[in-house]
Structure formats: structure tokens, C-alpha cells
N, C-alpha and C positions, 0 to 999 in steps of 0.2 A: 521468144514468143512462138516462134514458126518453126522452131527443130531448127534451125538454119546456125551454124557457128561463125560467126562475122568476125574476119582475121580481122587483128588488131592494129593493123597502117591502113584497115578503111574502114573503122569506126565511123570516125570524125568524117568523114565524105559525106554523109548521110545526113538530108535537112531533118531538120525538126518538123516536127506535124504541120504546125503554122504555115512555117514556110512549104515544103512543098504540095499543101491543099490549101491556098488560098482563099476563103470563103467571102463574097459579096453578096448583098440581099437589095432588092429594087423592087417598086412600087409600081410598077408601067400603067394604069389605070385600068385592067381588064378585072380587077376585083381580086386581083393574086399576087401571090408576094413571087418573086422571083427569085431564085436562090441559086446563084454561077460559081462554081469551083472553078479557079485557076489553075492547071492540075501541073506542075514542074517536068520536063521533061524526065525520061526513066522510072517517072512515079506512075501509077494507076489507081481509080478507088474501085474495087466491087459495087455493083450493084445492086445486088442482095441487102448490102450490110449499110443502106440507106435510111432512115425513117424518120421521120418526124413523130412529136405527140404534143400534147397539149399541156401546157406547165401551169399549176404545177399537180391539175388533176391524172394526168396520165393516158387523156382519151384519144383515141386515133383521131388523124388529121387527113382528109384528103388529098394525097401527091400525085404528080404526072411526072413518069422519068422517061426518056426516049428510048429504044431499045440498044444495047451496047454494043461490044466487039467480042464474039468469045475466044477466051483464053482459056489453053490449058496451061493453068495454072502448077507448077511443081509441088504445091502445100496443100490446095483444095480440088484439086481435077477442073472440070470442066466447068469454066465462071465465065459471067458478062463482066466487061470492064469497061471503063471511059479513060482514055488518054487526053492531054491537053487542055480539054472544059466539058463542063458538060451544066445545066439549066437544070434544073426542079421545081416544077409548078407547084403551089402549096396555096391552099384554102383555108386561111385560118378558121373561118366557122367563127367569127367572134371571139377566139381567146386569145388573151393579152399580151402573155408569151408562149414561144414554141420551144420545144427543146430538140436539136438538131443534132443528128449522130451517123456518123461515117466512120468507114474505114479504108486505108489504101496501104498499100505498098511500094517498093522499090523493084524493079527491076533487076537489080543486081541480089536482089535476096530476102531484102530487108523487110518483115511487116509490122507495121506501127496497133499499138492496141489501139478500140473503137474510141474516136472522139468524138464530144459529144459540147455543144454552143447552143446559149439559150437566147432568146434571140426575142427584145421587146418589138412586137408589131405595133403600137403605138408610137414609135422610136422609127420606123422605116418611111424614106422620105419619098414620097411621089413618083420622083424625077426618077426618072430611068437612069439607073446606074449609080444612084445613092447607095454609099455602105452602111447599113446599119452598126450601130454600136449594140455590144454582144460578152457576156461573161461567157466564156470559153474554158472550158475546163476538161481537161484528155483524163478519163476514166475507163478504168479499165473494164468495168462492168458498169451498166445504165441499168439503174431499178426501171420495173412498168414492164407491161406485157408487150409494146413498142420493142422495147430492150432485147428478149430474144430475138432479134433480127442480129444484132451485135454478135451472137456464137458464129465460130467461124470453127473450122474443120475437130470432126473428134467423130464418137463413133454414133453421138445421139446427133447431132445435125449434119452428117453426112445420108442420116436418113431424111430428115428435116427436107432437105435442098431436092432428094431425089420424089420424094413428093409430089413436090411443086412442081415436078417435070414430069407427072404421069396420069392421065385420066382415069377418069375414079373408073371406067369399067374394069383396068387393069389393076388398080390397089386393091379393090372391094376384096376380091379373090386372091388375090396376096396376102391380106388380113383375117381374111379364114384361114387358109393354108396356116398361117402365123399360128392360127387361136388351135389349130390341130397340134401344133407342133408342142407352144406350151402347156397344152393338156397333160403332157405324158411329164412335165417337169415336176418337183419335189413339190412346189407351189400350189400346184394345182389339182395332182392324185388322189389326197387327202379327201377331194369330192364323189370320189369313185366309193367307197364306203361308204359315204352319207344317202346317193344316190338309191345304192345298194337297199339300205335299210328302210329309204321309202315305199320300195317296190315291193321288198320282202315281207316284210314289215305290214304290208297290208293287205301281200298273198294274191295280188290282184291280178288275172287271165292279159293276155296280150294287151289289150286296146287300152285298159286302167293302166298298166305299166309304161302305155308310150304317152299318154295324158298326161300320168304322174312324173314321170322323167321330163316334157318339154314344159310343164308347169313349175319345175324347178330351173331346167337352161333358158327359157323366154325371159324373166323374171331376173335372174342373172348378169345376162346379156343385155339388156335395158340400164340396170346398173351399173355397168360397165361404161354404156354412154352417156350417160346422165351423171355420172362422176368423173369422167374424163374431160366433159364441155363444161362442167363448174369445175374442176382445178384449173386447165386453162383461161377460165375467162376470170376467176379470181385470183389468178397468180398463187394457186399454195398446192399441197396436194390434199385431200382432201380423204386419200385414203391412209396416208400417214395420220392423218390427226385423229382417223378411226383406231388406230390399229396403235393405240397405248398400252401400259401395263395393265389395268384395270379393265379396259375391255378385252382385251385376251385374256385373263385371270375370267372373265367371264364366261366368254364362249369357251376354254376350257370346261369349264365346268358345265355345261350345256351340253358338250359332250359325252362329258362322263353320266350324267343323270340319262344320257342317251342310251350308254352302253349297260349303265342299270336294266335300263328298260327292256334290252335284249337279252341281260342274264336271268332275266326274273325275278327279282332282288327285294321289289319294292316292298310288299308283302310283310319281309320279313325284317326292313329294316328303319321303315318309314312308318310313323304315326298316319294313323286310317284319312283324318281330314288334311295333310300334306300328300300324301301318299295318292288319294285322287286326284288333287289339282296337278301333281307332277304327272301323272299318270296319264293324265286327259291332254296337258300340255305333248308330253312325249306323241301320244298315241299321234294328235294331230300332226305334228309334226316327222314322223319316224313315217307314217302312212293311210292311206284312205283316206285322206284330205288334201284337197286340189291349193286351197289356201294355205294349207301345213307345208305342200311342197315349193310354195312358190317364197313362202316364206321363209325358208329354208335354203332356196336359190338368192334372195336379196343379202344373208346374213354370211352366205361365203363367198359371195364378188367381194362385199364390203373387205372381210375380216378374212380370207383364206385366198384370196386373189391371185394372180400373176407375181413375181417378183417383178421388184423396179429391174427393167431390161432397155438394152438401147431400143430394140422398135418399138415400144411400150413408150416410152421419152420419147422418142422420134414424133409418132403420130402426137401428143402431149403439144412438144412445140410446134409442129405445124398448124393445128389448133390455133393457139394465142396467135402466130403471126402471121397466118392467112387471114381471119377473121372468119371466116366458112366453117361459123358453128353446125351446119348442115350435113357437111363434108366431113366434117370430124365425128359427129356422130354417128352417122353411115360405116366410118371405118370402125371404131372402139366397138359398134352391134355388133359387126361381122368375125373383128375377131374375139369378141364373145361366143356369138352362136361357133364359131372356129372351136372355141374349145370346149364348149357342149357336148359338139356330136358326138366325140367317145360316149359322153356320160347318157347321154340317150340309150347310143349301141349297146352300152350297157346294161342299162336300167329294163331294154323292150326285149332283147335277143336274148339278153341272160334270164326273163323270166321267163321267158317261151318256152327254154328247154332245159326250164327247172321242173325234174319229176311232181307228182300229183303229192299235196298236202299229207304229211308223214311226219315218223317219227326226228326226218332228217331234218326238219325243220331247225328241231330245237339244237342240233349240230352247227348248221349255217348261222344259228339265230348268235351262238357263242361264237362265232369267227367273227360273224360282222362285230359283234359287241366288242372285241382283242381289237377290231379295226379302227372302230371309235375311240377307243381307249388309245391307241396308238396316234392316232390325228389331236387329242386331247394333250398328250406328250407332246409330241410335234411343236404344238403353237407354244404350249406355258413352256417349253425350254427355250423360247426366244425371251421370257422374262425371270427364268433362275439362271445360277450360276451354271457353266458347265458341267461341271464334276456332280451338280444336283439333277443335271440331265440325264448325265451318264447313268447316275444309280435307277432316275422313274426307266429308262431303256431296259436297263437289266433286272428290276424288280419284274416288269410287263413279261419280260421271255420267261423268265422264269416262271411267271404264272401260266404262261403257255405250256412250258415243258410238264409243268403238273399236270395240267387239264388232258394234255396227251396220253402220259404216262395212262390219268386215269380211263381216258376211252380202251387205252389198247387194253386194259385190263380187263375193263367188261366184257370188248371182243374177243377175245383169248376163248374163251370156254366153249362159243357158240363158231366160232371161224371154220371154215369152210375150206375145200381146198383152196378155190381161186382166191377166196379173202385172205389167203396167207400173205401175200405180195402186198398187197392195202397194208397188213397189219404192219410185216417190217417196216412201210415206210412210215408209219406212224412212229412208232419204234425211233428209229433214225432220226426223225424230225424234232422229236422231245430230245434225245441226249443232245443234238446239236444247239437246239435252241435251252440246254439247260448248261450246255458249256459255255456258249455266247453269254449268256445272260450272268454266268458267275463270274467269267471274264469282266465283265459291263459292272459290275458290283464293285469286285475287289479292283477294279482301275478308280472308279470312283472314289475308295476308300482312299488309292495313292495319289489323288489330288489329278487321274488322268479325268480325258476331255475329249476326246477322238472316237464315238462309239466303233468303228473300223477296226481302228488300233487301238485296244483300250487298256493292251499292255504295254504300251509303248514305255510308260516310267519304267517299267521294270531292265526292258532293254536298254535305256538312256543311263540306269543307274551299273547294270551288269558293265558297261564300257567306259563306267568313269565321268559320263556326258550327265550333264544337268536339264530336264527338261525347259527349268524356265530358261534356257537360251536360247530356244528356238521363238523365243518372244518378243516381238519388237517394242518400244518401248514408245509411247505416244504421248506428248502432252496436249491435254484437253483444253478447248475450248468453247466459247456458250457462247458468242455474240462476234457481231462484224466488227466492232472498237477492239475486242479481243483479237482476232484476225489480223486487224492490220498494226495494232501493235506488233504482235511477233512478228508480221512482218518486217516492219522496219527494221526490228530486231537484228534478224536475219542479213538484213541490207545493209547491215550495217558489218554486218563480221565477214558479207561477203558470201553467204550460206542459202542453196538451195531451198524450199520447201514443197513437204506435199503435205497434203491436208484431205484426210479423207474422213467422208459422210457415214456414219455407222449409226445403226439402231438394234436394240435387241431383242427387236422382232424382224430382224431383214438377217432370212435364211443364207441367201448365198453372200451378206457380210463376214457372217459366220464363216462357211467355206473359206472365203477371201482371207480371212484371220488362219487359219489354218495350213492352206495351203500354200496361199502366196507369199504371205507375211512371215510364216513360220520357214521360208524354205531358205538355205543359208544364201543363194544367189541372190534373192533379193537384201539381205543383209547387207552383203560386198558392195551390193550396187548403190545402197541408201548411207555409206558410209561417208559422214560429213552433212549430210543433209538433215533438217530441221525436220522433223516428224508433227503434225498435228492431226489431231483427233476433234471433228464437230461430233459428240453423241447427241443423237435428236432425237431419241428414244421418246422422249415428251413433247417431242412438237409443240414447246411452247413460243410466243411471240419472240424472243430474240431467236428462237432458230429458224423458223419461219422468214424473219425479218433476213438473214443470214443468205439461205434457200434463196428468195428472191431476188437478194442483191448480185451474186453468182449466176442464177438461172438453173438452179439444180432442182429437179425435177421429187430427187428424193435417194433414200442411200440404195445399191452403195453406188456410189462417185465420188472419186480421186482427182484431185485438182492437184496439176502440178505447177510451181511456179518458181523463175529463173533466179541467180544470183541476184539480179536487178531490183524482186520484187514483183516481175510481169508474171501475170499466167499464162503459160506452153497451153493457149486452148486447144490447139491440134492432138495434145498428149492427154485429153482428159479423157476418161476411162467411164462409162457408165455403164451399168450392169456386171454380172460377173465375168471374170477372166481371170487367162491361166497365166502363170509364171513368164512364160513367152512373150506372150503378150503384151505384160508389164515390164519387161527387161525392153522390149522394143521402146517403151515410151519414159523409160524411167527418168527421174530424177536428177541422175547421177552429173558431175562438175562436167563432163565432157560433153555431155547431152546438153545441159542449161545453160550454161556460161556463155555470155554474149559477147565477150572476146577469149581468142584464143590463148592458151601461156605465149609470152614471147620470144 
């Protein structure tokens, strides 16, 4: 559970939950249930990993815990802890049962998964020191937004915890910095083109361009936390359930009608009464409408956002288990407006010291338009096949390489000395992007999938090597019945498992598929170990249901879990990473196995 390998003659030393967190509940008459842990010597519970809710609605309950002892802890860093006993004041609020969940450990190494007693308040007797009777059930995850308090060390609640430990003058500014930093990610660039085309697009002198830019980041940014505080307070996420096939088949294609709009197209391709309602639609939207731009900011928080990242999660569950809808808001704007300000600096500098209205317009007006086209790519290859990505990549260069070819041709006749240097790099630019792009073709054609290396089959078949063995080999799952069947499965032959969250529209699953997955290290390491795949591509209710029962924020996240059947939550992985990274927490018999060979 805790990375820890517990030699096999001190298994057996080790109480069971039961026993060493003894739980009593008493009625003393101040209006509160009293709830005393016994705590075994050698054993301790976190503090953190305490809560109550209300059964079987799930609604927070008011507690009073006394402040603990910190420990540095070797598995979580720096934790409050109680040794011995410790009291929990608890307010039922009138409901009939509570549901009660802790977690402790051993001393010597040991950490037990969160348990969790439901506990009838009508059943608790008066007298001070009465035990209640209690269905007691050790689960390793507790559904309810209670339940994220149960995540104990990984890399999305090691942000969680440090939260909790810092005043908001000091995150606010942390959280922009954050929103600076993901602006420049694959996730988030795609807006620098759109931004682009509202400014340009409407030609508009400095003051209209910084209007038109923070009327696209405000708007944005608002959305950011207005769908951060409703997926935490509903327990789902909320931009996964945006961000299906259907609606990305959509704003792909909102894109391309876009980048119509900047080739000039419509004219000649579009029926006169289609052709102005698209037209009017584009115009408002591309520029010189304040409503076109902010509308425009709400549809790519939604649907072109951030990847799922641990500080992205992090702030998420602080959310649900502070209750400080206020506080979480505060952070999600900030690191919104955080990844604005590129797209402003953009939007207001770049128009500043774009020359006076010219023929170069209609030059920029075909890059942005390759641009749009390019972010329209982008999103619909999270919903084809690879190899159908690979070709829209290499079709797209290639129409670059044309469109180059054909400027440097017109400028050929008329070039100038100094424009000789312009021209070659024109030149240079088209055979590169007409080599890339037929590379990007004929890899497609051989079933490649790597726009980087899109020769790669060729190299794998020139050495004998078969591409698909850099493939790992997954079986799929749809539901938590589905889950802990194979678990058992697995417990039963003695077999590790990881089980990772993938969608195909989560870019850097993509990546993770590619490079982590495909690299032979992690092969050697995952060798013996159960592989499962949640695709939640459709965010439909059992995955959702699934998400919530774990506490998964959304893909990708890798859950790994021991011979036993326990989840290693110290080892779970959220957002992307590298090969290192994942060898550090893997899977493998040496890592999981909760006794050692003997």
C-alpha cells in the first residue's frame, strides 16, 4: 500500500484495523456524539485522513479534532498524528447515520487502507462511555466528496495537503505563475491562433485589440472557476463530460469553418443564404465583436483547456475537502487569468506592431487560417485513429508546402536584393514542410502513428523488429463490478495490477501511450502484472460512477495496486510523466508484494 516491503516473519506481528484503532462512540449530553480511538501502541492515525458524512446522503458533518503531534512521516512527509487516543466531537445535524473513516499506521512500517464505520445515532446510548453498535467495513476507497480526505500521498494530494498549509496571499500567485506556465503546454497554444484571428481578423488599432483579447481571457478565466467549484462540489468532472466525441467533432469543425473564413473560401463554396449566416457567425466570432470574443473564450476553457495535471487535481480536491468554495475559486481564476496573459500579450503587442492594413494582410490572414486548421487537427485526432492523424498532419504540411512553393513563386520575379534571404527562407520552409508532410503520409499509409517519427515502421521492419511490440497490451474495463472482479482475479493468482484512466481526447494519454508505454523498460517492469485499461472516452455513468469510487479527478491516472488487491495510493500517477518517473512507482513483484520471497 505504502511502497514499504514487510519481510515475511513480521507479517503476522501486525494487528488488524480493528484491533489496533479501537473505536468507541458516547452520548455525554452536550448535544454531541463523542467518538474515542483506542490507538494500540506502535500504531498512529493521521489527522488529515479523518471525516465524517452523513449516511447515506453524503453531506458534511461538523467535527472537532484537537490539534496532533507532527510527524515526519517516511511515506507522506510532514503529518499531524495522535498516538494512544484521541476524541472527535461530531454534530450529527439530525441524521440517522454517520459514516466514519480513518486511517493509521504502524510504526514499524506498516499502512493500513482507509476505514470506514457507519455508525446508527439513534443506536448511541447517553451514558458516557456507551459503545455504539456499528457495520464496520475497511474499504479501500469511500464514495462522497467526504471521501477525498481518504487520498493519502501521490502527486495530486501531496498538492492537496500543501494547500492546506499556505494562505491564499501566497497560492493566489502560485496559481497564476501555474496558469503562465500551462499556457505554453500542447493544451493550451492551440488559443494563441484563435486569439490571433480575433485581433486580426477585425484589424482593430491597440485599445480594440487589448478589449478584444481580455474579453476573450476574462470570460475564460470565469470558466475555469465556475467549472472547477461545480466538479468539485458534484463529485464528477465536468469538463470530461464536455469534452466527448461529438463535441469535439464539433468544435473541430468550428474551426475549420474558421479557417474558411481566413482563406476566403466561402464565396465560392458555400450557397449565398448558408454562406452568410456562416459568415456573420465567423465574422463575430473571428473579430470586432466583444461578445464574439468572450464567446469564443468560454468554448475553449470548456473544450481546449488545460490537460488533466497534478496541480490542476490538486486545487480540484482541495475544493471538495476544504469546503472553501470561495478559496477554490479564487485559485482556478487566477490560474486562468495565469494563462491568459500570454494570450493578451499577444493579442494587444502583436497588433501594435503589426504594419498599417496591406496587402500582407491576406498572407497572415492564410497562416492564421494553416493555424486553425492545425488546432482543428489537434482536437479531432483525440477522436480518430492514429495512423488517420498521422495522414490529416501530413495532408495539412503539405498544403503548406504548396501554398509556400506558390508565394515564393510570385516573389521570384519582383525580389529585390535584400528580399533574396526572405525568398530562400521561403524556399527552405516549403521543401521541409513538403518532406515532413510526405513522410507524415506514407507513415500513415504503413500503419505509423508518431507524427515525430513517422518512419519509424520502416526502421522497425529494416531490423527485423515488429512495430506492434512496442505495444502494451490492455484489457478494458467499463465499471467498478468490472474492476474488482479482475481484481480478485488477480488476488487470486497472486498478480499485481495497474489500471490506467485513458480517453481519446486526453493529449498527454496519448504521449503516455507512446512513450512510456511503448518504451521496453517499462515492458520488463510490468512483466507478470495485470494490465487494465478504464476508457472514459464517453464519460458515461459507470465511468463516472468508477472516477468517483477511486477519486479520480479524470485521465490520465494510473492506479496501481499490490498482489493483495490494495491500491499503492502513494504510487498513483496523475497527469503526465516520464518513463523515470513511472519505473520509480511501478508496478513490478518487488515494488508491490507485501511479503517478501522467503
Amino acid at each position: 500500500m505504502c511502497g514499504v516491503t514487510i519481510p515475511a516473519h513480521a507479517a503476522e506481528d501486525f494487528l488488524q484495523p480493528e484491533q489496533a484503532f479501537q473505536l468507541e462512540v458516547a452520548k455525554p449530553g452536550d448535544g454531541k456524539l463523542h467518538l474515542t480511538w483506542s490507538i494500540a501502541p506502535g500504531y498512529y492515525l493521521y489527522r488529515d485522513r479523518m471525516a465524517v458524512t452523513a449516511s447515506p446522503s453524503g453531506g458534511s458533518v461538523e467535527i472537532g479534532l484537537p490539534p496532533g503531534i507532527v510527524k515526519d512521516d517516511p511515506n507522506f512527509g510532514m503529518m499531524e498524528v495522535y498516538h494512544d487516543e484521541v476524541t472527535m466531537k461530531v454534530a450529527p445535524a439530525g441524521a440517522g447515520s454517520l459514516d466514519v473513516t480513518w486511517q493509521g499506521c504502524a510504526d514499524a512500517g506498516l499502512c493500513y487502507p482507509p476505514q470506514t464505520q457507519t455508525i446508527q445515532v439513534d443506536g448511541v446510548s447517553a451514558a458516557t462511555g456507551t459503545a455504539a453498535s456499528a457495520d464496520a467495513s475497511a474499504q479501500s476507497q469511500a464514495p462522497g466528496a467526504a471521501s477525498f480526505w481518504n487520498s493519502v500521498s501521490g502527486s495530486d494530494t501531496q498538492i492537496t495537503q500543501w494547500l492546506g498549509e499556505r494562505p491564499l496571499a501566497w497560492t493566489l500567485p502560485l496559481f497564476f505563475l501555474l496558469g503562465i506556465a500551462l499556457a505554453f503546454t500542447p493544451c493550451v497554444l492551440p488559443m494563441l491562433p484563435i486569439v490571433s484571428g480575433i485581433v486580426v481578423g477585425s484589424q482593430a488599432p491597440p485599445r480594440r485589440a487589448f478589449a478584444l483579447s481580455m474579453a476573450f481571457v476574462l470570460p475564460m478565466a470565469l470558466t475555469y472557476s465556475a467549472l472547477g467549484v461545480a466538479a468539485a462540489l458534484a463529485g464528477a468532472n465536468l469538463q470530461a463530460m464536455l469534452q466527448n466525441r461529438w463535441t469535439m467533432l464539433a468544435l473541430g469543425g468550428i474551426y475549420v469553418v474558421l479557417a474558411l473564413g481566413m482563406f476566403g473560401v466561402f464565396t465560392l463554396q458555400l450557397p449565398a443564404r448558408l454562406r452568410d449566416k456562416l459568415e456573420g457567425a465567423s465574422r463575430g466570432l473571428r473579430g470586432g465583436s466583444l461578445p464574439g470574443a468572450a464567446a469564443m473564450g468560454v468554448l475553449s476553457a470548456l473544450l481546449v483547456g488545460p490537460c488533466m495535471t497534478a496541480p490542476l487535481a490538486g486545487a480540484l480536491l482541495y475544493i471538495a475537502q476544504s469546503g472553501n468554495v470561495v478559496q477554490g475559486a479564487l485559485l482556478l481564476a487566477a490560474l486562468g487569468l495565469g494563462m491568459g496573459t500570454p494570450l493578451v500579450i499577444v493579442g494587444t503587442l502583436g497588433s501594435r506592431f503589426l504594419p498599417k492594413p496591406g496587402p500582407w494582410m491576406d498572407r497572415v490572414k492564410v497562416a492564421l487560417g494553416f493555424l486553425l486548421l492545425g488546432t482543428a487537427v489537434w482536437m479531432l485526432e483525440r477522436v480518430v485513429p492514429a495512423h488517420g492523424a498521422l495522414l490529416m498532419w501530413g495532408t495539412l504540411l503539405l498544403a503548406v508546402a504548396v501554398t509556400l512553393v506558390h508565394a515564393a513563386s510570385r516573389g521570384a520575379a519582383a525580389v529585390s536584393a535584400t528580399g533574396a534571404p526572405n525568398l530562400l527562407a521561403i524556399r527552405t520552409l516549403a521543401v521541409v514542410a513538403g518532406l515532413w508532410g510526405s513522410a507524415m503520409v506514407l507513415g500513415a499509409a504503413g500503419g505509423g502513428a508518431d507524427p515525430w517519427r513517422p518512419l519509424k515502421f520502416a526502421a522497425a521492419s529494416s531490423t527485423g523488429l515488429s512495430q506492434t511490440t512496442a505495444s502494451l497490451e490492455f484489457e478494458p474495463i467499463a465499471s467498478e463490478p468490472e474492476l474488482q472482479a479482475r481484481l480478485a482475479a488477480a488476488r487470486e493468482a497472486g498478480q499485481p495490477v495497474l489500471v490506467d484512466f485513458y480517453a481519446d481526447w486526453c493529449v498527454s494519454c496519448k504521449a503516455i501511450e507512446k512513450e512510456v508505454f511503448g518504451d521496453t523498460r517499462v515492458h520488463r517492469a510490468l512483466a507478470g502484472a495485470v494490465l487494465l485499461r478504464a476508457d472514459v472516452t464517453t464519460n458515461d455513468v459507470h465511468h463516472r460512477e468508477l472516477m468517483r469510487t477511486h477519486q479520480v479527478i479524470g485521465p490520465p491516472t494510473v492506479m496501481m495496486f499490490d498482489a493483495t488487491g490494495r491500491e499503492r495510493r502513494d504510487a498513483r500517477l496523475v497527469g503526465e510523466f516520464t518513463v523515470e518517473q513511472f519505473l520509480h512507482r511501478q508496478p513490478g513483484p518487488s515494488n508491490l508484494d507485501t511479503k517478501a520471497p522467503a
